[in-house]
LOLUM-267112 format. One record per residue (C-alpha): residue in one letter; x, y, z. Coordinates in steps of 0.2 Angstrom, whole numbers, plus 5000, padded with zeros to 4 digits. Example, Ala and Ser with C-alpha at 12.3 -4.5 7.8 and 13.67 -1.06 7.14 Angstrom:
<pts>
+-----+------+------+------+
| res |   c1 |   c2 |   c3 |
+-----+------+------+------+
|   a | 5062 | 4978 | 5039 |
|   s | 5068 | 4995 | 5036 |
+-----+------+------+------+
</pts>
This chain:
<pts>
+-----+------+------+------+
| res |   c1 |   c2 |   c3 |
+-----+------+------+------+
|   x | 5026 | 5101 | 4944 |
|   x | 5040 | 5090 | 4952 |
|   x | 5036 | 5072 | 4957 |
|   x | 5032 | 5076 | 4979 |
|   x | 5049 | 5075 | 4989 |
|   x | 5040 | 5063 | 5002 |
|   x | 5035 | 5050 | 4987 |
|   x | 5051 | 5051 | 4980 |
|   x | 5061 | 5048 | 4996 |
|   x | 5048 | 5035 | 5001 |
|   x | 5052 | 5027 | 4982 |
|   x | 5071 | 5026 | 4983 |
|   x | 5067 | 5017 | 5002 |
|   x | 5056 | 5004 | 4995 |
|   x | 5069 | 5001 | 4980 |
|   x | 5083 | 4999 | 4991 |
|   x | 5072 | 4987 | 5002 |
|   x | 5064 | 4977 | 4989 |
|   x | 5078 | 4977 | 4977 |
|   x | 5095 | 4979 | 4984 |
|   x | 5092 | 4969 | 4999 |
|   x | 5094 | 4986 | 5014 |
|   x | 5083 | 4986 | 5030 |
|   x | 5070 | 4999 | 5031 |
|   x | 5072 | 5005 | 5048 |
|   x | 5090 | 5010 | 5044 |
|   x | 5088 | 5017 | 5027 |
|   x | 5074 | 5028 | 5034 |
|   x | 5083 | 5033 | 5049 |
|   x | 5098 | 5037 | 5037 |
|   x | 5086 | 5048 | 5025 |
|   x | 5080 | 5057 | 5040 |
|   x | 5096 | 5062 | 5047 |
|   x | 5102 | 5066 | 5029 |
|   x | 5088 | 5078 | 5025 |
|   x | 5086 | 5091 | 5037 |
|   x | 5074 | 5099 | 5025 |
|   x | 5058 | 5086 | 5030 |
|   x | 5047 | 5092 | 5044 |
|   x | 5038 | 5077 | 5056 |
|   x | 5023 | 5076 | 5045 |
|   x | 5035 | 5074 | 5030 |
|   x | 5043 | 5061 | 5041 |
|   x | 5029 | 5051 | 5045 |
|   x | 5022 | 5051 | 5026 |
|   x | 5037 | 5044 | 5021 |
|   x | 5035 | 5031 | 5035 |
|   x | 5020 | 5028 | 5032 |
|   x | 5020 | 5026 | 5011 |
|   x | 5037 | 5013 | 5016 |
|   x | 5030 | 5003 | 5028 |
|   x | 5012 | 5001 | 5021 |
|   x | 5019 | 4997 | 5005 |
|   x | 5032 | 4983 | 5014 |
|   x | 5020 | 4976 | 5023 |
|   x | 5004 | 4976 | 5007 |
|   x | 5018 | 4969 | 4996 |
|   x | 5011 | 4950 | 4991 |
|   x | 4991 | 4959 | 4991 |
|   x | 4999 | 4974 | 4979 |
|   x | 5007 | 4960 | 4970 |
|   x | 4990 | 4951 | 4966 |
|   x | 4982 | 4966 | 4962 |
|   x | 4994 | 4971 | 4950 |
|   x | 4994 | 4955 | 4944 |
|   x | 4975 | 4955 | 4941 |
|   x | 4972 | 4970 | 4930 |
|   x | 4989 | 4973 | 4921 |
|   x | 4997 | 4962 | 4906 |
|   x | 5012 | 4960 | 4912 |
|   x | 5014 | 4953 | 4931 |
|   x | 5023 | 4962 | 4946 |
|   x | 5037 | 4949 | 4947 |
|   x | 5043 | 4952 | 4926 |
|   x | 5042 | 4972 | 4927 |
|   x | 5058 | 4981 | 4928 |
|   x | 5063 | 4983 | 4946 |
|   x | 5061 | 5003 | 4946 |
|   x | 5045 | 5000 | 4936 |
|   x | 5037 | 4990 | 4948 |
|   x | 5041 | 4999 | 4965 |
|   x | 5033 | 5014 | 4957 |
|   x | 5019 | 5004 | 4954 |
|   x | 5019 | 4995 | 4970 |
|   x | 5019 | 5014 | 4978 |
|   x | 5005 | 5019 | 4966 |
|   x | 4994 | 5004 | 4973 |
|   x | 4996 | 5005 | 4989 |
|   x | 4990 | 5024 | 4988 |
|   x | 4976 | 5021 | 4978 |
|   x | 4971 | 5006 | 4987 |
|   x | 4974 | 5008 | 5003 |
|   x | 4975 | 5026 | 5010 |
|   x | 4957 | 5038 | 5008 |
|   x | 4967 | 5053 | 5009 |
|   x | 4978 | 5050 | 4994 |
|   x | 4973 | 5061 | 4978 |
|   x | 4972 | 5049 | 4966 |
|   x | 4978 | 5061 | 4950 |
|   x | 4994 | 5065 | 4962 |
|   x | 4999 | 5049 | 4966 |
|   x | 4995 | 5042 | 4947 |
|   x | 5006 | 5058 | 4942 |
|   x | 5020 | 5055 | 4954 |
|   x | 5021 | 5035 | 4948 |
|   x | 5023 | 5040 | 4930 |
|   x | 5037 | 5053 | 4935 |
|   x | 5046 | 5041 | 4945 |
|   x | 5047 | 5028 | 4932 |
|   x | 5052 | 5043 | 4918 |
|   x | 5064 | 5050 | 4931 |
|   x | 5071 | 5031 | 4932 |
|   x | 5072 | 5029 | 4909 |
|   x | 5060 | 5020 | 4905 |
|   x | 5049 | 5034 | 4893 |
|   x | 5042 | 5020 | 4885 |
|   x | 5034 | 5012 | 4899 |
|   x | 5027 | 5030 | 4907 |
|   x | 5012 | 5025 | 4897 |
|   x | 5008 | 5008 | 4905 |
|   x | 5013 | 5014 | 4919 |
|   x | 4999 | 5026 | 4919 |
|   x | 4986 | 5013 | 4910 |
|   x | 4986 | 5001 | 4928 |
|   x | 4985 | 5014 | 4938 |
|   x | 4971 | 5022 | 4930 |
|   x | 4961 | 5006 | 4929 |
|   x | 4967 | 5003 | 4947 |
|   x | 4959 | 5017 | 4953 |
|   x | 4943 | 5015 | 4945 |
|   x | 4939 | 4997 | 4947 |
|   x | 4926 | 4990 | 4961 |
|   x | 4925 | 4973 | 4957 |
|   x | 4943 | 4967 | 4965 |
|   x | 4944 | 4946 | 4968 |
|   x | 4943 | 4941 | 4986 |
|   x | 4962 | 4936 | 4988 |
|   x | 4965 | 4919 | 4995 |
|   x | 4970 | 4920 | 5016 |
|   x | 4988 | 4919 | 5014 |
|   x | 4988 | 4933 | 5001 |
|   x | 4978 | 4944 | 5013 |
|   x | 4989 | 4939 | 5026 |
|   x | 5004 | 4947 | 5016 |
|   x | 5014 | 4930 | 5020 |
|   x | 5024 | 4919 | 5012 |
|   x | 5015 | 4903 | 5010 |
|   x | 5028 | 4893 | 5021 |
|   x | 5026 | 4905 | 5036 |
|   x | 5007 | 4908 | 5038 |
|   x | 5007 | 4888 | 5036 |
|   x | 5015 | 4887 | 5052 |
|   x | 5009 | 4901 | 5062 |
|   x | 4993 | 4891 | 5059 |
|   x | 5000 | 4875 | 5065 |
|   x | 5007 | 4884 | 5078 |
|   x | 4995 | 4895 | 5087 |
|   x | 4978 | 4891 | 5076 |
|   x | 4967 | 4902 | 5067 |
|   x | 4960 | 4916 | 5081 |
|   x | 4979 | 4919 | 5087 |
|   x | 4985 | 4919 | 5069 |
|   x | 4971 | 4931 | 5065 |
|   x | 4976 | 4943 | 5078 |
|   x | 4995 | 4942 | 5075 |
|   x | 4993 | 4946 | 5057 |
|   x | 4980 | 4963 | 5062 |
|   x | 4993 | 4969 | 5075 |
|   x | 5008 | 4966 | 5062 |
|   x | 4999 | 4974 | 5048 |
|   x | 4992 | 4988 | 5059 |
|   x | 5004 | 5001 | 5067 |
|   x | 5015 | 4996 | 5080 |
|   x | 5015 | 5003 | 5100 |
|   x | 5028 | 5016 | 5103 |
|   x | 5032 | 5016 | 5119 |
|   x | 5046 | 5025 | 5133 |
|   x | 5056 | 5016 | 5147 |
|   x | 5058 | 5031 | 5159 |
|   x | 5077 | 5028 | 5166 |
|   x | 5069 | 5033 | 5183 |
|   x | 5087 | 5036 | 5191 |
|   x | 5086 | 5053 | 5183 |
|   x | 5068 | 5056 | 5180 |
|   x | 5051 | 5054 | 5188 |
|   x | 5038 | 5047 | 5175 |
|   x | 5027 | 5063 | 5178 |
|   x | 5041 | 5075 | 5172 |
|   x | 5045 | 5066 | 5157 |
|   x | 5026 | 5066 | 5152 |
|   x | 5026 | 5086 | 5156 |
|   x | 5042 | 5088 | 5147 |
|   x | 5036 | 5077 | 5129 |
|   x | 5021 | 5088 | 5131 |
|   x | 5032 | 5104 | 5128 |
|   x | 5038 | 5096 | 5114 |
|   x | 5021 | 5090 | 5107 |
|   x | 5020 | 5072 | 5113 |
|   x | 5007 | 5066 | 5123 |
|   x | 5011 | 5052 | 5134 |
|   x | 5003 | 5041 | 5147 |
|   x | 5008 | 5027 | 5159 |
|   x | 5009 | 5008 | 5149 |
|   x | 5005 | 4995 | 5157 |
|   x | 5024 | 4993 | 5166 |
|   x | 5030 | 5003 | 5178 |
|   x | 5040 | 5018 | 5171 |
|   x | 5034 | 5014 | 5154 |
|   x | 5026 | 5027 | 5144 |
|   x | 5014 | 5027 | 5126 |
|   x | 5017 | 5040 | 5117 |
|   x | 5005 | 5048 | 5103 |
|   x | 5013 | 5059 | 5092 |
|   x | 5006 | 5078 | 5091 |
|   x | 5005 | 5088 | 5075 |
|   x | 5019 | 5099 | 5081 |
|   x | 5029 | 5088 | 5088 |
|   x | 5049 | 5088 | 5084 |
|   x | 5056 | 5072 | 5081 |
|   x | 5055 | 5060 | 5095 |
|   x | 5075 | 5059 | 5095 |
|   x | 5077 | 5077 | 5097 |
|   x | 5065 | 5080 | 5111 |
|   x | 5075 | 5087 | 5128 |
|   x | 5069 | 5069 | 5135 |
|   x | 5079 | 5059 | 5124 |
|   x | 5094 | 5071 | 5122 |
|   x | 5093 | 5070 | 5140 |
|   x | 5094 | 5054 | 5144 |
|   x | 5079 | 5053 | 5153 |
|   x | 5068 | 5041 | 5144 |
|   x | 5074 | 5030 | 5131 |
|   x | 5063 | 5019 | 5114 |
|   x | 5058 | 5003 | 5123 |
|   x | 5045 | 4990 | 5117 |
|   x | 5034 | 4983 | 5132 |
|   x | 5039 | 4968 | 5129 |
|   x | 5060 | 4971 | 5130 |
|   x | 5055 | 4981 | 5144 |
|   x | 5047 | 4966 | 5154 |
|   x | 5060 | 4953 | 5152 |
|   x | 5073 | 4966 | 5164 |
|   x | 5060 | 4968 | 5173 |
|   x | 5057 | 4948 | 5178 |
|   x | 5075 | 4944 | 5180 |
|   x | 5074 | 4959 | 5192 |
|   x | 5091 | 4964 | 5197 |
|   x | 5097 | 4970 | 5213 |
|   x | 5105 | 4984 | 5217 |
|   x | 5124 | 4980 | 5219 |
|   x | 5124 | 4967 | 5206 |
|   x | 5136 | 4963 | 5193 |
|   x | 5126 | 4961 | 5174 |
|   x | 5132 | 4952 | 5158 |
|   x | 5125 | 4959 | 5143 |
|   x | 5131 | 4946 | 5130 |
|   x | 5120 | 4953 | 5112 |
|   x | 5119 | 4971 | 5121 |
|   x | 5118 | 4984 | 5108 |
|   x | 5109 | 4997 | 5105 |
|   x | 5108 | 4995 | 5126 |
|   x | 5090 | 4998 | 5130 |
|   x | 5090 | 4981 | 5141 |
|   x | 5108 | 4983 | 5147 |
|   x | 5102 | 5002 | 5153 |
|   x | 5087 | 4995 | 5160 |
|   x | 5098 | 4983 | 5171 |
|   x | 5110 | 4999 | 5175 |
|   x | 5096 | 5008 | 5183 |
|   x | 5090 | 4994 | 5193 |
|   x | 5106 | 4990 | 5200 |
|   x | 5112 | 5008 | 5204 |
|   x | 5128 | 5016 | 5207 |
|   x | 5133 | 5000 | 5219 |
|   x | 5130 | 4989 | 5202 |
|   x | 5139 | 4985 | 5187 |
|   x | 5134 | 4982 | 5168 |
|   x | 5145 | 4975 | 5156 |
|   x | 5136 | 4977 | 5138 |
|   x | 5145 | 4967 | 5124 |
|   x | 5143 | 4965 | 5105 |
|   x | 5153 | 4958 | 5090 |
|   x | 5157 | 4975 | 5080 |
|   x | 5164 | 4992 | 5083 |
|   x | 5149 | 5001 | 5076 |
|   x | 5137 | 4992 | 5088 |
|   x | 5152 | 4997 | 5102 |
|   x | 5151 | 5014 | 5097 |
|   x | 5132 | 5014 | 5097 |
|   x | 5132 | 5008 | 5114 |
|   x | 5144 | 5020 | 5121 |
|   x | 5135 | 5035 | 5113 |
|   x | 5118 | 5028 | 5122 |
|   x | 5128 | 5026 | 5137 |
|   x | 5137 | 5043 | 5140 |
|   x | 5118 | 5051 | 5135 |
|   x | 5110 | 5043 | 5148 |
|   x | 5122 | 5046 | 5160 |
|   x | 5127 | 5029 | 5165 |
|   x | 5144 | 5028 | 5174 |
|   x | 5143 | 5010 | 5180 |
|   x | 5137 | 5004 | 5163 |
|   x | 5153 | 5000 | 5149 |
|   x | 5154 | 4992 | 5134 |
|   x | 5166 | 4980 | 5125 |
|   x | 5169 | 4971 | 5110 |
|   x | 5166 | 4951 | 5112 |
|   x | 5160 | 4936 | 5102 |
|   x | 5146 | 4926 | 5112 |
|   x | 5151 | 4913 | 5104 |
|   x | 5168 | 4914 | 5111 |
|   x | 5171 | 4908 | 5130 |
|   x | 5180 | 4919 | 5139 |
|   x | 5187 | 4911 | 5155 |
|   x | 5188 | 4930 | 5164 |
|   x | 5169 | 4929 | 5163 |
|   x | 5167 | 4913 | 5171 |
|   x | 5154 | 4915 | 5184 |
|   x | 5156 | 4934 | 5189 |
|   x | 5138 | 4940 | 5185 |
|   x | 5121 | 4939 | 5195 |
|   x | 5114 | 4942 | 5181 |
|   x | 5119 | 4937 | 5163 |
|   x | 5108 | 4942 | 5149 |
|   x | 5107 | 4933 | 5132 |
|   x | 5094 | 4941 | 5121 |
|   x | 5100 | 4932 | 5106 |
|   x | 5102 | 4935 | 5087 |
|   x | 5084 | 4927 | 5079 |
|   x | 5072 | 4926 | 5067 |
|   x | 5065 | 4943 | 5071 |
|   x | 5048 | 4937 | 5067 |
|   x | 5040 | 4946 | 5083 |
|   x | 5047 | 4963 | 5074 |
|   x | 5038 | 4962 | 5058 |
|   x | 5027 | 4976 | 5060 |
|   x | 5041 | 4988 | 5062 |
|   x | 5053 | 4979 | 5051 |
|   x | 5039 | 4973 | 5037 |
|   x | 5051 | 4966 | 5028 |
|   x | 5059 | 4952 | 5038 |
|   x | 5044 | 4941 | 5032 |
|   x | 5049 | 4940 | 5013 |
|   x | 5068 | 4934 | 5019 |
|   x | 5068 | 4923 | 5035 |
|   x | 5068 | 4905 | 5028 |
|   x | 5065 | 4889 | 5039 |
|   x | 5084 | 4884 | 5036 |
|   x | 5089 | 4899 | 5042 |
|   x | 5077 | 4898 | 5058 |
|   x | 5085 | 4881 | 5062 |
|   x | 5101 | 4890 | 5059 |
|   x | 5100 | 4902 | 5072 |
|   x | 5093 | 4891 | 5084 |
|   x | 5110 | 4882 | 5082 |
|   x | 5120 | 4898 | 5087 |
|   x | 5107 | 4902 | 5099 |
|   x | 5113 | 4886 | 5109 |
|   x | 5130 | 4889 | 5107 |
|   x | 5129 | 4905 | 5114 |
|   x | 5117 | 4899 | 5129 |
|   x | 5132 | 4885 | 5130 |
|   x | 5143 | 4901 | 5136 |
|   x | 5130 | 4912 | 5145 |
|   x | 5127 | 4897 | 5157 |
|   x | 5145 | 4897 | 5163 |
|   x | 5146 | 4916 | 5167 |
|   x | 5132 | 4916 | 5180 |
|   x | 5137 | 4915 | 5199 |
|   x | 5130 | 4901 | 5209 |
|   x | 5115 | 4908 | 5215 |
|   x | 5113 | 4922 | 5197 |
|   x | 5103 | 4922 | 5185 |
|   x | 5099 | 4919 | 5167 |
|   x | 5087 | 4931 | 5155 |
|   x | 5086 | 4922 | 5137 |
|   x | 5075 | 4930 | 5125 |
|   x | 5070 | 4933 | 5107 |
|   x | 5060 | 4945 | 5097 |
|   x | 5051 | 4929 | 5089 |
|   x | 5041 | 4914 | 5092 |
|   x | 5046 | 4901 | 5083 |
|   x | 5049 | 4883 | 5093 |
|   x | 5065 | 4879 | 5088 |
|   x | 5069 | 4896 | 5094 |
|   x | 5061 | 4900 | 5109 |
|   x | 5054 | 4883 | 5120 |
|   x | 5065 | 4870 | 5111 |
|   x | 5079 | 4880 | 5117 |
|   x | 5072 | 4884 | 5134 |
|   x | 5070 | 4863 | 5135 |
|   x | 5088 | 4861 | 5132 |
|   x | 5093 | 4873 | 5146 |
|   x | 5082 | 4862 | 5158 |
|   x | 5090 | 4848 | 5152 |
|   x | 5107 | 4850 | 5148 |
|   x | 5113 | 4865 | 5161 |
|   x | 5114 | 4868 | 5176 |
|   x | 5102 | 4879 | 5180 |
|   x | 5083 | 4879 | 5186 |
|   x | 5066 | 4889 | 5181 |
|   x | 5066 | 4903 | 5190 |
|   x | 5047 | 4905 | 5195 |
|   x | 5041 | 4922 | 5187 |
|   x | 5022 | 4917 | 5187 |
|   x | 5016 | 4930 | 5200 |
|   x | 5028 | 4944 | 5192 |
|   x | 5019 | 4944 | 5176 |
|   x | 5007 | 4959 | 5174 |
|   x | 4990 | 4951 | 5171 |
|   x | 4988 | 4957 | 5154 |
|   x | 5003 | 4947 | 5148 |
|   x | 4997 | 4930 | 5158 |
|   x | 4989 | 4921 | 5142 |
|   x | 5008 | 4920 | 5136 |
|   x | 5015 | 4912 | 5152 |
|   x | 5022 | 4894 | 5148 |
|   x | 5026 | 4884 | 5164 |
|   x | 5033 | 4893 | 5179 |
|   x | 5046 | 4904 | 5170 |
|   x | 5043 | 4907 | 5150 |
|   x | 5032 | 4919 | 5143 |
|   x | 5029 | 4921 | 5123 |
|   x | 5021 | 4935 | 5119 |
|   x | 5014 | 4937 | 5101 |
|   x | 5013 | 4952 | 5092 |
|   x | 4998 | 4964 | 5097 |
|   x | 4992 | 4980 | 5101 |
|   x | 5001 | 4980 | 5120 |
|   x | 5019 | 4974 | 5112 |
|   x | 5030 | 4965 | 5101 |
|   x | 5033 | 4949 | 5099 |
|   x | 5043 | 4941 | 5111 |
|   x | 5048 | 4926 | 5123 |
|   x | 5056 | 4929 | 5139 |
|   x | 5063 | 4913 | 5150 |
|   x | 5071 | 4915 | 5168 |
|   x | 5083 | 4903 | 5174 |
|   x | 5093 | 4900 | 5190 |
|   x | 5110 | 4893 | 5194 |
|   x | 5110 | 4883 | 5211 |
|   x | 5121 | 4889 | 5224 |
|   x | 5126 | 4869 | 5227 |
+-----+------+------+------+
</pts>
């Protein structure tokens, strides 16, 4: 019997990740669209056996650690992501068989050379699976975090706020729909995800859907609603920040970090056929993925172009109602759908992008009209990256808060800091993120 094609795939995912530095959402989106042969339930298996492993790593590690000879950190590399898989199985899903995921593990590590360590291999995970009497793990091992970072997120936010971030980013994240309601009503995109075996209901936004997956449902991006153009993948919290810098119809947008577009297509519905979007990023592939995202949902006063944020451009200067600057960062708000990111942000590299954060801002405050506005965001909530910023836009630019206290949703109001910032941390409802809108005075 051959080792199960969704624990093999889900294997060569984690190797990659763990060992060869890739992203999981990428290389799972790329095995998707390579293997036509998986059905949704194969897809979400694989899903499932990636990211719980990601996110259990350092808690697999200290169990490994605890009943086997040799530690996690000095087996081969393909050795220990088998086991790593095995553990999580055995360990964490009920379903599992055990004998199947045992078999597979051995397999996997065959299939990779190593005969001679098949029978290790099978020795952990057979005491694994029947031991009871685990150690408690200390907090910061239970927390699958680095020492460093769940240091400061208690520093940060204190115990009951770290608590709840570390469920929501260990638990599954919210999948939710922006419905792009200058071609669709919210009520015909539910009825038509229902044809294809989604259920969805309104979120807590306007036009935003959740979305629970049915067991005959066809992949999300192959429904008639995403080929359409009539909804597109949007987290609460990205949809929020357009929705408090609330542009007009008729007004000019900047989108300075735009791809893959879901905020620069939010701003193209508001601001109608009368309006204009400008969506820029650095490289051609993140050009061609906003154009393809453009012509699918059908937005003709939307284009995209090739620019560095970092670079002023004196065309720019002071054209746009609107400029939005949702800026390269830690990505720490993300975790749960990027598990990953934990194990690799350092705090060199936090105050790093801080640095390039500010520069760009520098550029994004001379393109706004007298009398525009500023959206700067982040899909973290780190200080140097979000408020210490935010303070140095009050200070050093010309512009003002813009008062977005009364716009919040009341569900989001714990995050609001002052009259125009919002952090939200990760949860059940969203993402974390931080949102700051800021004025340019007409004087």
């Amino acid at each position: 019997m051959g080792i199960a094609k969704t624990r093999k795939l889900a294997f060569e995912i984690i190797y990659a990740v763990c060992e060869e530095g890739a992203k999981s959402h990428l290389r799972l989106a790329d095995t998707f669209a390579a293997r036509k042969d998986l059905t949704v339930r194969d897809r979400a298996v694989i899903t499932n056996l990636v990211h719980g492993t990601l996110e259990n790593l350092r808690l697999i590690d200290y169990r490994i650690d605890e009943v086997a000879k040799l530690p996690a950190g000095k087996m081969k590399p393909k050795v220990r992501c088998a086991v790593r898989l095995g553990f999580y199985q055995l360990l964490f899903l009920d379903r599992t068989s055990e004998s199947a995921a045992i078999r597979d593990s051995v397999e996997l590590v065959r299939k990779a050379g190593y005969e001679g360590l098949t029978g290790f291999v099978n020795g952990v995970l057979r005491t694994a699976a029947k031991k009871t009497d685990w150690k408690k793990p200390p907090a910061v091992v239970a927390a699958n975090l680095p020492d460093w970072l769940h240091a400061r997120l208690l520093q940060e936010f204190g115990k009951r706020r770290t608590r709840d971030m570390i469920r929501a980013l260990n638990g599954r994240s919210p999948l939710t729909l922006r419905v792009n309601r200058s071609k669709a009503t919210p009520e015909n995109v539910i009825r038509f995800l229902a044809e294809d075996g989604w259920q969805a209901e309104p979120a807590e936004l306007p036009g935003a859907l959740r979305l629970t997956r049915g067991e005959t449902a066809v992949p999300l991006e192959k429904t008639a609603v995403i080929s359409a153009g009539l909804a597109v993948v949007q987290d609460l919290a990205a949809i929020l920040s357009v929705a408090l810098a609330a542009p007009k119809p008729g007004d000019a947008v900047l989108d300075l970090c735009a791809a893959p577009g879901g905020k620069s297509m939010h701003a193209a519905d508001l601001t109608g056929p009368e309006g204009s979007v400008l969506a820029c990023d650095l490289t051609e592939n993140k050009i061609r993925l906003l154009e393809e995202n453009i012509t699918r949902c059908g937005f003709e006063n939307m284009r995209a172009q090739i620019a560095d944020a970092r670079v002023f451009d004196p065309k720019k200067e002071e054209k746009y109602d609107l400029v939005i600057a949702d800026l390269p960062c830690s990505g720490l708000g993300v975790m749960g759908r990027k598990p990953e990111i934990r194990y690799r942000v350092s705090e060199e590299e936090i105050r790093e992008l801080a640095a390039l954060q500010r520069e760009i801002l520098g550029n994004a405050v001379r393109y706004v009209k007298p009398g525009g506005k500023l959206l700067f965001s982040t899909c973290t909530m780190t200080e140097e990256e979000n408020r210490a910023n935010a303070l140095w836009l009050m200070n050093e630019a010309a512009l003002k808060p813009a008062d977005i206290r009364e716009e919040v949703p009341e569900v989001f109001r714990d995050g609001v800091i002052g009259a125009n910032c919002l952090q939200l941390l990760p949860s059940a409802l969203s993402d974390g993120f931080f949102i700051s809108i800021w004025e340019k005075s007409n004087e």
